[in-house]
C-alpha positions as a Markdown table, in Angstrom:
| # | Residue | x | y | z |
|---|---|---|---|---|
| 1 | Unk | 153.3 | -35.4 | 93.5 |
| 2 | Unk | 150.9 | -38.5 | 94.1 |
| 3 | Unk | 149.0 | -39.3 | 92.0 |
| 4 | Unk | 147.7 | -42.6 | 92.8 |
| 5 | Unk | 145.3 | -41.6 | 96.1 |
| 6 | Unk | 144.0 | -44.9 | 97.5 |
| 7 | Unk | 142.3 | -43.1 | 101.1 |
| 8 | Unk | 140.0 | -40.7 | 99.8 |
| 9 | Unk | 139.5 | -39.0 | 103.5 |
| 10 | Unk | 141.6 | -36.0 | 104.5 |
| 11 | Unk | 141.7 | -33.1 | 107.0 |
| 12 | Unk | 142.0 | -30.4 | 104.1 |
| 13 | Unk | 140.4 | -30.9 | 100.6 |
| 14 | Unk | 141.9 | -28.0 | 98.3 |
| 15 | Unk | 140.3 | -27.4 | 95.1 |
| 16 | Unk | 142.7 | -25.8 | 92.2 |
| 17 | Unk | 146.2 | -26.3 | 92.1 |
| 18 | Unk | 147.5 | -23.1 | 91.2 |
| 19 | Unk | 149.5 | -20.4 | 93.3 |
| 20 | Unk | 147.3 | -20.0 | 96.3 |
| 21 | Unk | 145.8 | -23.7 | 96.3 |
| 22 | Unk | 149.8 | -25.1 | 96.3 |
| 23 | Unk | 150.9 | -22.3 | 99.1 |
| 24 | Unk | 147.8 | -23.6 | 101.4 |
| 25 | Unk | 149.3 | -26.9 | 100.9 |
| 26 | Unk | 152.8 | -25.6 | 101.4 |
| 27 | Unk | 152.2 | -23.7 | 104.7 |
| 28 | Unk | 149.4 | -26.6 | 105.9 |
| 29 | Unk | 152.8 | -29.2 | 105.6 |
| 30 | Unk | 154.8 | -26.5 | 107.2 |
| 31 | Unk | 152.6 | -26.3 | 110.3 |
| 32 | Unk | 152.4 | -29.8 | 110.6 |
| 33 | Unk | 149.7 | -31.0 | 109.0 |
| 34 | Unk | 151.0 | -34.3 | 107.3 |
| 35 | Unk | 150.8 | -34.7 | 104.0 |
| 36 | Unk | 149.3 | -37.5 | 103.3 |
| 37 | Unk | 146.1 | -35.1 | 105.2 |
| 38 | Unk | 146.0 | -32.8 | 102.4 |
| 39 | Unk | 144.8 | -33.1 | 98.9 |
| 40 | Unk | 144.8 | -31.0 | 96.1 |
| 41 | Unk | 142.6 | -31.5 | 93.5 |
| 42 | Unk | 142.4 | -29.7 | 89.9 |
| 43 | Unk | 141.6 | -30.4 | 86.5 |
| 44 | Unk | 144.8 | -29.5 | 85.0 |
| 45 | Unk | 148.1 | -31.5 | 84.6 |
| 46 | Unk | 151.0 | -30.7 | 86.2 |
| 47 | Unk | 152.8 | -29.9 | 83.0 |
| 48 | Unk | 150.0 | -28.1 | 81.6 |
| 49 | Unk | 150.1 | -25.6 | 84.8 |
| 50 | Unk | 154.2 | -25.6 | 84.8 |
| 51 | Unk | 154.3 | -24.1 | 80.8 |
| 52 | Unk | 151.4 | -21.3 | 81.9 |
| 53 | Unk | 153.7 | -18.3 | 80.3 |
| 54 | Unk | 151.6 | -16.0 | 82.3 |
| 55 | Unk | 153.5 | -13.2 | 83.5 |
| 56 | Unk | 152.7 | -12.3 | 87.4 |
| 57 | Unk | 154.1 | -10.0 | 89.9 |
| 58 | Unk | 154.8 | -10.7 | 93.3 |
| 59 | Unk | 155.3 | -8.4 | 96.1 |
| 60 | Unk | 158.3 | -7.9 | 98.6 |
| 61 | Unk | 155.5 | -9.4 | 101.2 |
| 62 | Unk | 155.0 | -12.6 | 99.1 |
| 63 | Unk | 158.5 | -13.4 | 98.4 |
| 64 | Unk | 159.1 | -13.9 | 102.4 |
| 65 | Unk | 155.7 | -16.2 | 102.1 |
| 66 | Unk | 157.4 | -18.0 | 99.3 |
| 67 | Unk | 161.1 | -18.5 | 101.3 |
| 68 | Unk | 159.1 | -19.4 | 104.6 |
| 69 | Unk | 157.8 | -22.8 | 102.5 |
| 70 | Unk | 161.4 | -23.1 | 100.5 |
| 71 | Unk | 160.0 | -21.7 | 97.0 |
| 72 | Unk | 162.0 | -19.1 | 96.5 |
| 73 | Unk | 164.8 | -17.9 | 94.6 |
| 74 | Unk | 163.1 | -18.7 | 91.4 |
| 75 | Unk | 163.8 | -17.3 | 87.9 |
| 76 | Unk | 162.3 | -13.5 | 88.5 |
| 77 | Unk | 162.9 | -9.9 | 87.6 |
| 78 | Unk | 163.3 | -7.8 | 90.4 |
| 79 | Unk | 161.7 | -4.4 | 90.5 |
| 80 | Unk | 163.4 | -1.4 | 92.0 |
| 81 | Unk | 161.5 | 1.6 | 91.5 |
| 82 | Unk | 157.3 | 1.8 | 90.8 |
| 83 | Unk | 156.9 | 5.0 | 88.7 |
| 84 | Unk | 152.8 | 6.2 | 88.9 |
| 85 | Unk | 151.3 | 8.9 | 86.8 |
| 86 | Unk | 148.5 | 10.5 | 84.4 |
| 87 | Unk | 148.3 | 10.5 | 81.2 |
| 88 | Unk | 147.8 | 14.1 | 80.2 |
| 89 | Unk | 148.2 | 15.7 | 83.4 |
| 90 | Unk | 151.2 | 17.1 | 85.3 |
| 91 | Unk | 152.1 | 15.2 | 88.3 |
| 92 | Unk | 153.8 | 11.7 | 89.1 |
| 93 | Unk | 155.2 | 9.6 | 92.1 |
| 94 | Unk | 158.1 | 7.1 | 92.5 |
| 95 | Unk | 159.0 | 4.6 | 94.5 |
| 96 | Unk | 161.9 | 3.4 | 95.5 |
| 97 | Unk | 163.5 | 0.3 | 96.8 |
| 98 | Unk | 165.8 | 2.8 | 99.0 |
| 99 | Unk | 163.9 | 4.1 | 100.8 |
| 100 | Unk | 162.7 | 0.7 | 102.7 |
| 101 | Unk | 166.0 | -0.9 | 102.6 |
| 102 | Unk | 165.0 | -3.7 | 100.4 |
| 103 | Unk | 166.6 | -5.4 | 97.4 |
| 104 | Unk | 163.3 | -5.2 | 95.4 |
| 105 | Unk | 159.8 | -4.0 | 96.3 |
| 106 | Unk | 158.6 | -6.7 | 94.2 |
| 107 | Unk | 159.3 | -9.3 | 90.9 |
| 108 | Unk | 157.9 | -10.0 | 88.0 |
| 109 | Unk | 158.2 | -13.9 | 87.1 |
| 110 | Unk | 155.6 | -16.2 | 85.2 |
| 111 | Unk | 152.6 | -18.1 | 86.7 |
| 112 | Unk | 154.0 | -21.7 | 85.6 |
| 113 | Unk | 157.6 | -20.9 | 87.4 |
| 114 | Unk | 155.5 | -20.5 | 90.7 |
| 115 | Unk | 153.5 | -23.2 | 90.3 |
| 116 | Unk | 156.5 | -25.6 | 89.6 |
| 117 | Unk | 158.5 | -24.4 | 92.7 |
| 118 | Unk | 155.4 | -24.9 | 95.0 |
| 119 | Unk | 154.7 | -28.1 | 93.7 |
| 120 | Unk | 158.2 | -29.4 | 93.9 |
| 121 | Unk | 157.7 | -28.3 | 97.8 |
| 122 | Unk | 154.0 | -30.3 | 98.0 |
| 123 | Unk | 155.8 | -32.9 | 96.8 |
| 124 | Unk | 158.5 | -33.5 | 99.3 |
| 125 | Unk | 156.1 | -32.9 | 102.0 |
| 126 | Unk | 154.0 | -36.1 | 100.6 |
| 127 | Unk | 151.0 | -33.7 | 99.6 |
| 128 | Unk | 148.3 | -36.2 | 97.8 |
| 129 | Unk | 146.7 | -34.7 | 94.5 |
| 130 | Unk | 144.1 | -36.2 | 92.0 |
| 131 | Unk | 144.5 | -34.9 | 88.5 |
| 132 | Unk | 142.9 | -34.1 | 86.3 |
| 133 | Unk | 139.8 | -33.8 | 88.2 |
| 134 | Unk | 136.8 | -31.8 | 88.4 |
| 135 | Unk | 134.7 | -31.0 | 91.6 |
| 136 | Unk | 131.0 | -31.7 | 90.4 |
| 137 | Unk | 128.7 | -31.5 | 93.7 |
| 138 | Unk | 129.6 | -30.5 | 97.3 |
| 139 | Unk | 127.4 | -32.0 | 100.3 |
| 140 | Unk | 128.1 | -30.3 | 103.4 |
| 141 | Unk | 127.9 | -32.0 | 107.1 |
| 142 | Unk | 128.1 | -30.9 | 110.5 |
| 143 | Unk | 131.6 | -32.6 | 110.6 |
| 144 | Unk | 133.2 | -32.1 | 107.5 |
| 145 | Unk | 132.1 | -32.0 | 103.5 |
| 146 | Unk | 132.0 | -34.5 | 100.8 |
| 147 | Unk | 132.8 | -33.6 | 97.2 |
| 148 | Unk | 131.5 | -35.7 | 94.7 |
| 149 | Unk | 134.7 | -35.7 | 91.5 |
| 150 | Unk | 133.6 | -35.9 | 87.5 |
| 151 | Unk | 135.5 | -39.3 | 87.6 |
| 152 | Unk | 133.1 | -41.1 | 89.9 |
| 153 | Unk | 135.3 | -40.9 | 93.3 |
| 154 | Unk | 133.9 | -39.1 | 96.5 |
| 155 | Unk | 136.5 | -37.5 | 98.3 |
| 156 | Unk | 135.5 | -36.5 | 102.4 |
| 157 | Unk | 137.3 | -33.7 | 104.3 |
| 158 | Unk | 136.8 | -31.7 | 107.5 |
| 159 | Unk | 137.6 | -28.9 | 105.4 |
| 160 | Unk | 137.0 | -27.9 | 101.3 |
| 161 | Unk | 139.0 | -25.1 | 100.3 |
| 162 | Unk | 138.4 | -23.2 | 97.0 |
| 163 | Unk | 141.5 | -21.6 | 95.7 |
| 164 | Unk | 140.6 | -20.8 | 91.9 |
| 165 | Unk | 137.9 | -19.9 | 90.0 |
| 166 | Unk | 134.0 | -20.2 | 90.5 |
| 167 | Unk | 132.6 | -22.1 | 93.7 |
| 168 | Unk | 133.4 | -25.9 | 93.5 |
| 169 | Unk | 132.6 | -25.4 | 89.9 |
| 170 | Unk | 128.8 | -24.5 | 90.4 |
| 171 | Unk | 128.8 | -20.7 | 90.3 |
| 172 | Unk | 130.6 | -18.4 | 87.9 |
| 173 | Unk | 131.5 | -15.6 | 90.2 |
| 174 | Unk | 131.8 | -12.9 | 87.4 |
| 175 | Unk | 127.7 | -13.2 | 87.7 |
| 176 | Unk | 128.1 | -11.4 | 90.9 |
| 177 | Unk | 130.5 | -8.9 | 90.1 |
| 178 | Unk | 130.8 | -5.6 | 89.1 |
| 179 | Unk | 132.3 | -4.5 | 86.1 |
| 180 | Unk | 134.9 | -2.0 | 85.4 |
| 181 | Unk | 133.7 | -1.5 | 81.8 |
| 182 | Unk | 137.3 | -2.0 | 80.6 |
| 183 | Unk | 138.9 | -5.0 | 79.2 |
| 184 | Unk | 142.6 | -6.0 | 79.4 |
| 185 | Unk | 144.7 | -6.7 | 76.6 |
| 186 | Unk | 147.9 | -8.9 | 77.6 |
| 187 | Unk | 151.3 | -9.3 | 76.0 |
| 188 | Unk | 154.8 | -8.7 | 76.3 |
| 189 | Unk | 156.6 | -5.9 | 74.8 |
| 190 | Unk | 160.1 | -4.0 | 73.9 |
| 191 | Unk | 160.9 | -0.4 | 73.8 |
| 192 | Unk | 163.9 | 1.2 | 72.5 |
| 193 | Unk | 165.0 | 2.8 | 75.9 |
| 194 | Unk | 163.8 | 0.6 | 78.3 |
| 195 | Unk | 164.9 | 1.3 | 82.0 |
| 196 | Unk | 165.9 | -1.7 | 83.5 |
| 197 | Unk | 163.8 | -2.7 | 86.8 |
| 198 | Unk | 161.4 | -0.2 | 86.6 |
| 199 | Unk | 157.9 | -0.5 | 86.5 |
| 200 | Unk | 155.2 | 1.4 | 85.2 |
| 201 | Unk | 151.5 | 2.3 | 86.5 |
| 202 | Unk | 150.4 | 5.1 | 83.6 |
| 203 | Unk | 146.7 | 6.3 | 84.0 |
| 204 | Unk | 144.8 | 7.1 | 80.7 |
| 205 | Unk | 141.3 | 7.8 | 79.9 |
| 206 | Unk | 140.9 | 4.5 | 79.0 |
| 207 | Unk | 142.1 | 2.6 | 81.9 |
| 208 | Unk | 145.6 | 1.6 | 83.7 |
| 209 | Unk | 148.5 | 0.9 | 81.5 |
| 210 | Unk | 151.1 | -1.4 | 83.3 |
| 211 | Unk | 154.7 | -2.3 | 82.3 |
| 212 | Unk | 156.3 | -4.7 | 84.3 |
| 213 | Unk | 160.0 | -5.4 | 83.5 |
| 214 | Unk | 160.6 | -8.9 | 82.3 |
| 215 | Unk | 164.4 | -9.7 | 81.1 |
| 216 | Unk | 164.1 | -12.3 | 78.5 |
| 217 | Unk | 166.1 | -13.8 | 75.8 |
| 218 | Unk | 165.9 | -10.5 | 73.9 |
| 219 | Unk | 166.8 | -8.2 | 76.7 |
| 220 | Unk | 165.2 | -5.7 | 78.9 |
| 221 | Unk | 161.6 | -6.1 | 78.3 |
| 222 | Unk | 158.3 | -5.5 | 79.7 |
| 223 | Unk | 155.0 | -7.6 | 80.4 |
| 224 | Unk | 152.2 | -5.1 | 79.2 |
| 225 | Unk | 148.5 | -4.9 | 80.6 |
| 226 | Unk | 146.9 | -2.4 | 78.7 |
| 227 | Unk | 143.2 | -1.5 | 79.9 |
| 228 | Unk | 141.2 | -0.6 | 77.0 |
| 229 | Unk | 137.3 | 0.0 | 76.8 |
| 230 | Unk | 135.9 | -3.6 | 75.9 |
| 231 | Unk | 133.9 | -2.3 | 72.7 |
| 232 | Unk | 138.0 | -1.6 | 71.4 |
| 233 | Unk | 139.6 | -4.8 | 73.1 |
| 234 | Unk | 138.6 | -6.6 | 69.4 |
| 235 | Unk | 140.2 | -4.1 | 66.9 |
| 236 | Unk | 143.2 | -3.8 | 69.3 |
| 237 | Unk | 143.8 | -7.6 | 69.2 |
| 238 | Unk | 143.7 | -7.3 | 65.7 |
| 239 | Unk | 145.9 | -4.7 | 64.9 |
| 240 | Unk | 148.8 | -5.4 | 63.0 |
| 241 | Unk | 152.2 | -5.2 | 64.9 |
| 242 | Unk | 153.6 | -1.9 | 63.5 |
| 243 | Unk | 149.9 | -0.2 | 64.2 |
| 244 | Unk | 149.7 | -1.8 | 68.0 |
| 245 | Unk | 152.9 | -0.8 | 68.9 |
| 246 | Unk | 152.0 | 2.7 | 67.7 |
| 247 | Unk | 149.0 | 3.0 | 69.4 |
| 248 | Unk | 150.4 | 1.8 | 72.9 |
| 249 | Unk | 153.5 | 4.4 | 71.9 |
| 250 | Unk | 150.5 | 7.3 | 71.7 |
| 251 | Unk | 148.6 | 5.8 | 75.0 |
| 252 | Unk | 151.8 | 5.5 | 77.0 |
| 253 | Unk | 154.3 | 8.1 | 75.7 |
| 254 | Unk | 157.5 | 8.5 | 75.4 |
| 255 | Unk | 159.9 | 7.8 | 78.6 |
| 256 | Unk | 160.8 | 4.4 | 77.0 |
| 257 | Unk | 160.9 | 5.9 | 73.6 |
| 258 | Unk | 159.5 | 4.1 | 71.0 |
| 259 | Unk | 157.9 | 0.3 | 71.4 |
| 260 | Unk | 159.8 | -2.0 | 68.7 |
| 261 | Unk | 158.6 | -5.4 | 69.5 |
| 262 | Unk | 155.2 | -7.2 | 70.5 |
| 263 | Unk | 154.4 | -11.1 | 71.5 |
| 264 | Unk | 151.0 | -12.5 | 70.0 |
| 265 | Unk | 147.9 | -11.0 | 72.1 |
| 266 | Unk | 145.1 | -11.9 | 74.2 |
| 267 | Unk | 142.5 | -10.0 | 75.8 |
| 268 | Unk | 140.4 | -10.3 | 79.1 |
| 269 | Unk | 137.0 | -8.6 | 80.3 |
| 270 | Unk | 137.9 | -7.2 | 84.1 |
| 271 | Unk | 135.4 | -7.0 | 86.9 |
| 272 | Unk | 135.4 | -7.0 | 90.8 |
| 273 | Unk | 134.4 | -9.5 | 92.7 |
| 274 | Unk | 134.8 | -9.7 | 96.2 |
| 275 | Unk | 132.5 | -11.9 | 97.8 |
| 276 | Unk | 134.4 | -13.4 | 100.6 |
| 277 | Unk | 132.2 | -17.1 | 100.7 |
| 278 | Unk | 132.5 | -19.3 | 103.5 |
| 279 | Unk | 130.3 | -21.7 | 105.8 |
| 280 | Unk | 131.4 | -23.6 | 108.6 |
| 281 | Unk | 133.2 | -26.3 | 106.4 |
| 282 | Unk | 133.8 | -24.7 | 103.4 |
| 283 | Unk | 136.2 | -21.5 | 102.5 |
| 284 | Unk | 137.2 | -19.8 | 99.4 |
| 285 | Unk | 140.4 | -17.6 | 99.3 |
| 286 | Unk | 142.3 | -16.3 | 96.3 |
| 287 | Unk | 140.6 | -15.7 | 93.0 |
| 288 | Unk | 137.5 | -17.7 | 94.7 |
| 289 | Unk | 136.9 | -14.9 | 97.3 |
| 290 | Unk | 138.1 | -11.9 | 95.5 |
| 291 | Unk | 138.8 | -11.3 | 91.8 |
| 292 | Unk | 140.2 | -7.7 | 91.4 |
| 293 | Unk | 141.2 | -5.1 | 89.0 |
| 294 | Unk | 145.0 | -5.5 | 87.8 |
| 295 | Unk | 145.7 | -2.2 | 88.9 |
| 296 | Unk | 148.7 | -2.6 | 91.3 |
| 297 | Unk | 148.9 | -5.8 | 90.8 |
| 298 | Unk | 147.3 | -7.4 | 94.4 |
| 299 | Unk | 145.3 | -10.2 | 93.3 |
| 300 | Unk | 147.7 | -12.8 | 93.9 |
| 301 | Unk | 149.5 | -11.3 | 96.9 |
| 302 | Unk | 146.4 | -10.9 | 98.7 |
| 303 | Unk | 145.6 | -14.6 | 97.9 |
| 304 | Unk | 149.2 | -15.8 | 99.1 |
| 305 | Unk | 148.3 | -13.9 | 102.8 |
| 306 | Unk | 145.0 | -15.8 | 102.3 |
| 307 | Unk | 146.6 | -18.8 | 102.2 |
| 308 | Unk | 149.5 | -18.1 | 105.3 |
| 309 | Unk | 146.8 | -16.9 | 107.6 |
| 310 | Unk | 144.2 | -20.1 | 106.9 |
| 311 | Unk | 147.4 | -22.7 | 107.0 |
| 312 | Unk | 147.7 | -21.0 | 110.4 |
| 313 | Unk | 144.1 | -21.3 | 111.7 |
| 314 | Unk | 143.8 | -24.9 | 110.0 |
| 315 | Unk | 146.5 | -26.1 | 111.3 |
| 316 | Unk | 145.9 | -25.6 | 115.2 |
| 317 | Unk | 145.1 | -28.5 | 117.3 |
| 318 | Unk | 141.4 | -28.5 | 117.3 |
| 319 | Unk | 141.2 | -27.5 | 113.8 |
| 320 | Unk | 138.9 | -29.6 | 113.3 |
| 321 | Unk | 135.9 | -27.5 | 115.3 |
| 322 | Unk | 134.0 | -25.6 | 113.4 |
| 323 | Unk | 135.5 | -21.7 | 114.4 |
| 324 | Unk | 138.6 | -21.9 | 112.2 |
| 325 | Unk | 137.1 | -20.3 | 109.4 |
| 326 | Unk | 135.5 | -18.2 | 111.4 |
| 327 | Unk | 138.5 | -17.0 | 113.2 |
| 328 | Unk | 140.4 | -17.2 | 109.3 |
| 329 | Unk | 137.5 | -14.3 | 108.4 |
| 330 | Unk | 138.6 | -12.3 | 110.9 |
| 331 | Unk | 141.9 | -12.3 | 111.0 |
| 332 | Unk | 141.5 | -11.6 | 106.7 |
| 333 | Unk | 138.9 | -8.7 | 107.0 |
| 334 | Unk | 140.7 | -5.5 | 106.9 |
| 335 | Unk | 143.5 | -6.8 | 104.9 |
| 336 | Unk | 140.7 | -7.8 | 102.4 |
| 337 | Unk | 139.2 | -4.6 | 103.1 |
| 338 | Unk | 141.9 | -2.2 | 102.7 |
| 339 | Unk | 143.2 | -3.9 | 99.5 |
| 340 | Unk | 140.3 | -4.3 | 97.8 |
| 341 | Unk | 138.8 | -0.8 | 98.8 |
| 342 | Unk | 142.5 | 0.7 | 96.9 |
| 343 | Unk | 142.7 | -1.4 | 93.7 |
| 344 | Unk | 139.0 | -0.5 | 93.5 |
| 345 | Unk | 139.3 | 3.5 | 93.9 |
| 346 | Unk | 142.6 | 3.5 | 91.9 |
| 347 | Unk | 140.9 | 2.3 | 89.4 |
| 348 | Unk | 138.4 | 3.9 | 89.0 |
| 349 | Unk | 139.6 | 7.2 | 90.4 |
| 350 | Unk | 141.9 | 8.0 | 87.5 |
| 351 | Unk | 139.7 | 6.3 | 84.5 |
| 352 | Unk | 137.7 | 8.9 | 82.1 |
| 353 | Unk | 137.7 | 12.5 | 81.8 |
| 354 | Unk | 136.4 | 15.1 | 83.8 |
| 355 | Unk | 137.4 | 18.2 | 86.1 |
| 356 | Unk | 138.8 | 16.2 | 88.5 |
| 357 | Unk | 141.6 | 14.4 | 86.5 |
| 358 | Unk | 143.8 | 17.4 | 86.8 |
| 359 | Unk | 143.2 | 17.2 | 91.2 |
| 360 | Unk | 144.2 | 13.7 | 90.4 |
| 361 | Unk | 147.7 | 14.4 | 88.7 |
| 362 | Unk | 148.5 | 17.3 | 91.3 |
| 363 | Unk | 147.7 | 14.4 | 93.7 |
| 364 | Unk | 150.3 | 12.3 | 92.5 |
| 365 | Unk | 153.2 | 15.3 | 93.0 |
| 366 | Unk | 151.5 | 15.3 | 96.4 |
| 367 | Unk | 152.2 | 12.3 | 97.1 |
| 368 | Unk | 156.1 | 12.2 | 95.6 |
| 369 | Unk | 156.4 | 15.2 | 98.1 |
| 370 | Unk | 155.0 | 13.5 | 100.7 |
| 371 | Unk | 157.0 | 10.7 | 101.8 |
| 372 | Unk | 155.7 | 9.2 | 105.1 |
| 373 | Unk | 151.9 | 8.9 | 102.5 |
| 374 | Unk | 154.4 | 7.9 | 99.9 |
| 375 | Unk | 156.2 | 5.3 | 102.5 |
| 376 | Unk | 152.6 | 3.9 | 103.6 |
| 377 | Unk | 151.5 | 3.2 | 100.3 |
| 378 | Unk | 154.2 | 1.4 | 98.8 |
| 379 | Unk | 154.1 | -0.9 | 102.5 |
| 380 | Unk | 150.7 | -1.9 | 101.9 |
| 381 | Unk | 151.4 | -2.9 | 98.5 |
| 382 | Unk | 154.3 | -5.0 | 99.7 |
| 383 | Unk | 152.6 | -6.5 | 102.6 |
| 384 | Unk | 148.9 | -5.8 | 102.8 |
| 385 | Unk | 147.3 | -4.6 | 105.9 |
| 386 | Unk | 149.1 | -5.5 | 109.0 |
């Protein structure tokens, strides 16, 4: 991408240069923005953001987004069934890949795998990028916004996107949000009967428990988000192999049989933000606007549709008025809504004890019974609210 960035003026000034940040890009190009109008600035290097191991999943809805900028097929795991239940409690749904007529109803493939293939696409459309840089100070005008970078330049734009993390480095959103009490443990994991692209949502007392399948260089595997109550997350991280892989055996049970094999740990507090920040110049989407629970997996699906539908509004011929974020807003609310208001009750809903965990389970065989409810839910997790 290039790197040397001579005119510091654009139409679109996007801040992070992760999934969401590069598929704004992406789709701006696509709609005929050129690229040489676009920047992407982040404070990461390329390669830095290419070897992220992170493992992410992305819905049957995001892989379309992905093939619509050229950005897919990449390296993934394709799931084929979703199998939901409750620790403890009779009752369980699955769904199936069949029943929609689809090869997958998502994959599972890692952060720095997306974030090479998007770039590679910025990059033929002559996207401009400045990195490593930080955005320090924003200055907003009637007719555009000026970010001031931690390297001394001043970049001006009719438009400052923020597609990761806090606002324009000022805020720390987690101030504002609300939090789950539950922290997530990450890592990837081996079982000794795993069943291949299948993936797991098991509720426990404790929190979700997601498997993801993963195929790596030691077979059928599974990338493991485990939510644990935070005052734990330490002695679980610390755990020797043999005891962790025990423990998660106890929390998640036994349809894969036994777990043989863990990946070093790490550990993350979980809260819910969902602030969707904007002004008449400046509009955060992704992670910026909405950091959610794990549960289901939506964060970075949602933030992909972010990105599609503001490349769409950005991108019209008077763009540059001050209604296309307004009209992006709109056209986001009940998708933001919907998605936000389901990751939200799932996960809470099922966490903890109580007399209504059992309602909860029966729920679940409700719901396997039920296939037009079972049908709806698995199509907004693929696509989102239409």
């Amino acid at each position: 991408m290039t790197e040397q960035v001579h005119d510091l003026d654009f139409d679109v000034a996007i801040c992070g240069a992760g999934p969401v940040g590069l598929a704004l890009a992406a789709f701006l190009a696509r709609r005929g923005v050129p690229g040489q109008r676009i920047v992407l600035i982040d404070g990461k290097s390329l390669g830095q953001a290419i070897s992220d191991p992170r493992s992410i999943a992305l819905s049957w809805g995001s892989v379309q987004l992905l093939d619509e900028v050229g950005a897919w097929p990449l390296p993934a795991t394709a799931i084929h069934q979703i199998h939901v239940s409750r620790r403890g409690q009779l009752g369980r749904s699955l769904m199936d890949r069949a029943e929609h007529g689809l090869p997958a109803l998502g994959y599972v493939t890692r952060y720095g795998a997306v974030v090479d293939a998007l770039a590679r696409r910025c990059e033929a459309a002559g996207v401009a990028v400045l990195r490593p840089a930080r955005v320090q100070a924003l200055e907003e005008m009637p007719d555009g916004a000026l970010l001031a970078l931690d390297d001394g330049r001043t970049v001006r734009a009719q438009v400052a996107v923020q597609a990761e993390g806090g606002i324009f480095g000022q805020q720390d959103h987690r101030a504002r949000s609300r939090d789950y009490e539950q922290t997530a443990v990450i890592a990837r994991v081996t079982s000794a009967l795993p069943i291949p692209h299948r993936a797991f949502e098991r509720f426990t007392d404790e929190g979700p428990l997601a498997l993801l399948p993963e195929d790596g260089p030691d077979g059928h595997g599974y990338a493991l988000v485990w939510c644990v109550r935070p005052e734990r997350a330490g002695a679980v991280l610390d755990l020797d192999d043999a005891t962790f892989l025990k423990q998660l055996t106890d929390a998640f049970g036994s349809r894969l049989g036994t777990f043989t094999k863990v990946s070093p740990r790490v550990a993350f507090p979980l809260g819910l933000n969902a602030e969707a920040r904007a002004t008449a110049r400046t509009v955060a989407i992704g992670n910026a606007a909405q950091t959610l629970h794990p549960v289901a997996g939506q964060g970075l699906n949602l933030g992909l549709r972010d990105a599609a539908v503001l490349a769409r509004q950005l991108a019209r011929q008077d763009s540059g008025d001050s209604a296309a974020i307004g009209r992006f807003l709109e056209a986001r609310a009940q998708d933001r809504k919907l998605t936000i208001g389901l990751t939200d009750t799932m996960a809470r809903a099922f966490t903890g004890g109580g007399p209504l965990q059992p309602l909860l389970g029966l729920g679940l065989a409700a719901l396997d019974l039920a296939r037009p409810a079972r049908m709806l839910l698995a199509d907004l997790m693929m696509f989102g609210r239409r």
